[in-house]
C-alpha positions in Angstrom: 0.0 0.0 0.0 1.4 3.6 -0.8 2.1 5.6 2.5 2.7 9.5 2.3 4.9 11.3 4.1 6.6 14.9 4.3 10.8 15.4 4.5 12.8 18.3 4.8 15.4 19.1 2.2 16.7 21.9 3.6 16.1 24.9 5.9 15.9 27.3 3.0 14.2 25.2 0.8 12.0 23.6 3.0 10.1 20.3 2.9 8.4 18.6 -0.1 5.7 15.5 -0.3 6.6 12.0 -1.0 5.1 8.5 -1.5 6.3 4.8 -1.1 4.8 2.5 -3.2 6.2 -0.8 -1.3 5.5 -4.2 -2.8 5.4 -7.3 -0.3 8.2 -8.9 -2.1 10.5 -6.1 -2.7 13.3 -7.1 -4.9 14.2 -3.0 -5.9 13.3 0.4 -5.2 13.7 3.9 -7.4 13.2 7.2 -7.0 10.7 8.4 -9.5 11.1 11.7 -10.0 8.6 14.0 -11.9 8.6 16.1 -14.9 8.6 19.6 -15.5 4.8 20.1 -15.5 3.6 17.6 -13.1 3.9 16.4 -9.8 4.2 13.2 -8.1 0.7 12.5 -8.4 0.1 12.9 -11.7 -1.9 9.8 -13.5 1.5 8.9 -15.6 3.3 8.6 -12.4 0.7 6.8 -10.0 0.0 4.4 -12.8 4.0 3.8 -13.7 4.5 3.3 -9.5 1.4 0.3 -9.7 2.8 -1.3 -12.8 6.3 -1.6 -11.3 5.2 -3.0 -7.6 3.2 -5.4 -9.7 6.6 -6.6 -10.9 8.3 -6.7 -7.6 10.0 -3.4 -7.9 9.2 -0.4 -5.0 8.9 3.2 -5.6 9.2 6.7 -4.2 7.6 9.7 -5.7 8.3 12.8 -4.8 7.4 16.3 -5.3 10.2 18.9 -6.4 9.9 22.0 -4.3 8.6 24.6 -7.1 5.4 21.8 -7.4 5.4 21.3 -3.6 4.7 25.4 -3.6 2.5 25.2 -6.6 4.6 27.4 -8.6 5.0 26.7 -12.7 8.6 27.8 -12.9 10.7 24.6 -12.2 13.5 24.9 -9.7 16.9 26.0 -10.5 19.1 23.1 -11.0 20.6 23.3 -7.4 17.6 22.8 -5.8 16.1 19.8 -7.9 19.6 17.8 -7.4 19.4 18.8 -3.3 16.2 17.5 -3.2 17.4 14.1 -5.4 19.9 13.9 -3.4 18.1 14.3 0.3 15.7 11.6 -1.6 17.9 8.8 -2.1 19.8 9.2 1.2 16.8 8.7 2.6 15.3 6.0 0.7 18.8 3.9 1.4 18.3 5.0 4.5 14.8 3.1 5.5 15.8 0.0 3.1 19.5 -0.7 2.9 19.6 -3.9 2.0 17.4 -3.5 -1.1 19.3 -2.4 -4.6 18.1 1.6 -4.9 18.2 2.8 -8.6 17.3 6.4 -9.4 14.9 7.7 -12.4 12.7 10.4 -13.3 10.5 11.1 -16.1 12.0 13.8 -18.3 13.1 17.0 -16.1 13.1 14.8 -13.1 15.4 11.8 -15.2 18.1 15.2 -16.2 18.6 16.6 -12.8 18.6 13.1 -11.2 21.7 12.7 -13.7 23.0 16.0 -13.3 23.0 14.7 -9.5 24.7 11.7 -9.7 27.1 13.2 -12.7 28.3 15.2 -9.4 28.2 12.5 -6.6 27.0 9.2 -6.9 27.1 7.2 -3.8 28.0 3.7 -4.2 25.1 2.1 -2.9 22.7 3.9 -6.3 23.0 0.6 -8.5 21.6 2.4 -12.0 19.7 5.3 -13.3 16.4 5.3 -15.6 15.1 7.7 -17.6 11.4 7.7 -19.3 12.0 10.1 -21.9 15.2 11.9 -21.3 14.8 15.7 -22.6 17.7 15.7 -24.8 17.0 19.0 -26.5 14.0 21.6 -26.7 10.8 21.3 -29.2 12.3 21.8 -32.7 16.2 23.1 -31.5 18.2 19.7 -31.7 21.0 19.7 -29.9 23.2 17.2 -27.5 24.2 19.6 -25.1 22.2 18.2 -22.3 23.9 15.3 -22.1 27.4 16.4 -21.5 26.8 15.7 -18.2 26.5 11.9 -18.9 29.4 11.1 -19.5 30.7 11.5 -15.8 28.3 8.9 -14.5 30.0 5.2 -14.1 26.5 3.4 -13.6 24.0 1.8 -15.8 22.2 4.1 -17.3 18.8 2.7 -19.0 17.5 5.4 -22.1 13.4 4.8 -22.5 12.5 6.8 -25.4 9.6 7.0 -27.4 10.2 7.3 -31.7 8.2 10.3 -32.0 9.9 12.6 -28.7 10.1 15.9 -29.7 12.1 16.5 -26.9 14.7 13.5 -28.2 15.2 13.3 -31.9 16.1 9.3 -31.8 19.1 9.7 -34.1 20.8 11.7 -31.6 19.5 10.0 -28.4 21.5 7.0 -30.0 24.3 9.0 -31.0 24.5 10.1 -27.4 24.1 6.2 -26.1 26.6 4.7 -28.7 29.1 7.1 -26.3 28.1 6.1 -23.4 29.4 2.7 -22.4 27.2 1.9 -19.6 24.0 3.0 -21.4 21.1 0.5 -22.6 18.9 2.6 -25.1 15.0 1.0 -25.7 12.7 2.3 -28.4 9.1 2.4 -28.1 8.0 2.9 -31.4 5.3 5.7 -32.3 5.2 6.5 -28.7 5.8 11.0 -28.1 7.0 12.7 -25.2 4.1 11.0 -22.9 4.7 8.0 -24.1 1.4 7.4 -25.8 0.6 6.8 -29.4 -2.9 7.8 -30.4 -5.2 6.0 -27.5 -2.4 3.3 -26.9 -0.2 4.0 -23.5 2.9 2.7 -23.0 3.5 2.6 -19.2 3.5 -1.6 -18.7 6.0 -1.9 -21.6 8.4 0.7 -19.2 8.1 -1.0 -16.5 8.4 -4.3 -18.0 11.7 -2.7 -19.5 13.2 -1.5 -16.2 12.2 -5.1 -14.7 14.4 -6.5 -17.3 17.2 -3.8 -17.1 17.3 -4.7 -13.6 17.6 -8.5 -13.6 20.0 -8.3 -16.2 
C-alpha cells in the first residue's frame, strides 16, 4: 500500500511530499522523479508506481519544491539535485539492503543525472530515464547530455520514436558514447509516451524489470 509522508530538504528550501509504493516482495526500489509540468501525483506517475510494484519493484515519488509550492517555474538546477539527493539518502536510509536505482521522467530523469554526474554514492546501482529531454521542441542539440558522460552506472534510455524533446538519431548518438548505457525504443510513442489512445506505461516498467535483472 502507498504511504505518504513529508521530508525536509533543507532549511531554506523547506520540505516537499513523498510516496512509497512498497511491494510485499520487494526485490528494488527507485526514486521516480517528476517532470517539468507535473507532480508526483500525476496519472503517468501513479499508474507507472502500480505497474512496477506489480513486478516486484518499490517506488518513491516525490514532489520537487517549485510543485510542492505550486509554482510553474521549475527549480533551478541546485535545488532539484538537493532535493534528489536528500531523496535517495533517505530511501537507502529506511531500506539498505534493497538495490536503490534512481529515475525520473523527463526533467526529473536530467537533474537526477545532473545529481549523480556530481556525486554518486556507491550504494545507487543504475539510473532510468522515461524520456530523457535531450533538447528543446524543434532546436536539436546534445548539449544536455554532456553531463553523462561522468556517470560510471548503468544508465537505462526509455525513449519513445516520436519525442520531440529527443530526436532518436541523436538519443542513440549520445548512447553509442556512453558505455554503460542500454537505449530502448518504443515505437510511435511522443513525449508522454502514448501513441494515439495506446499508453505505453507496462511496456516501461516491463523494460526496467528486465534492465534490472539483467
Amino acid at each position: 500500500m502507498p504511504s505518504k509522508n513529508k521530508i525536509e530538504i533543507s532549511k531554506s528550501i523547506g520540505s516537499v511530499s513523498f510516496e512509497l509504493t512498497e511491494p510485499k516482495s520487494m526485490k528494488a526500489i527507485l526514486t521516480l522523479a517528476h517532470g517539468a509540468g507535473a507532480g508526483m501525483n500525476h496519472r503517468f506517475m501513479t499508474a507507472l508506481a502500480g505497474e512496477l510494484a506489480n513486478l516486484g519493484i518499490g517506488s518513491i515519488r516525490f514532489n520537487f519544491p517549485y510543485m510542492e509550492n505550486g509554482k510553474k517555474r521549475p527549480d533551478v538546477s541546485a535545488v532539484a539535485e538537493k532535493t534528489i539527493s536528500v531523496m535517495l539518502a533517505h530511501t537507502h536510509e529506511n531500506f539498505p539492503k534493497t538495490p536503490l536505482f534512481a529515475s525520473g521522467k523527463s526533467f526529473g530523469g536530467r537533474m537526477s543525472s545532473q545529481c549523480l554526474s556530481k556525486e554518486c554514492p556507491d550504494y545507487i546501482k543504475g539510473i532510468s530515464f522515461f524520456g530523457f529531454p535531450l533538447h528543446p521542441p524543434g532546436n536539436p542539440s546534445t548539449d544536455r547530455a554532456e553531463h553523462l558522460k561522468s556517470i560510471k552506472i548503468p544508465m537505462l534510455f526509455l525513449q519513445g520514436t516520436r519525442d520531440t524533446l529527443a530526436e532518436m538519431k541523436l538519443v542513440e548518438k549520445v548512447c553509442k558514447m556512453l558505455s554503460t548505457s542500454t537505449l530502448i525504443k518504443f515505437e510511435g510513442a511522443d513525449h508522454s509516451f502514448k501513441s494515439g489512445k495506446r499508453e505505453f506505461i507496462p511496456e516501461l516498467a516491463q523494460a526496467v524489470n528486465n534492465w534490472i535483472h539483467s
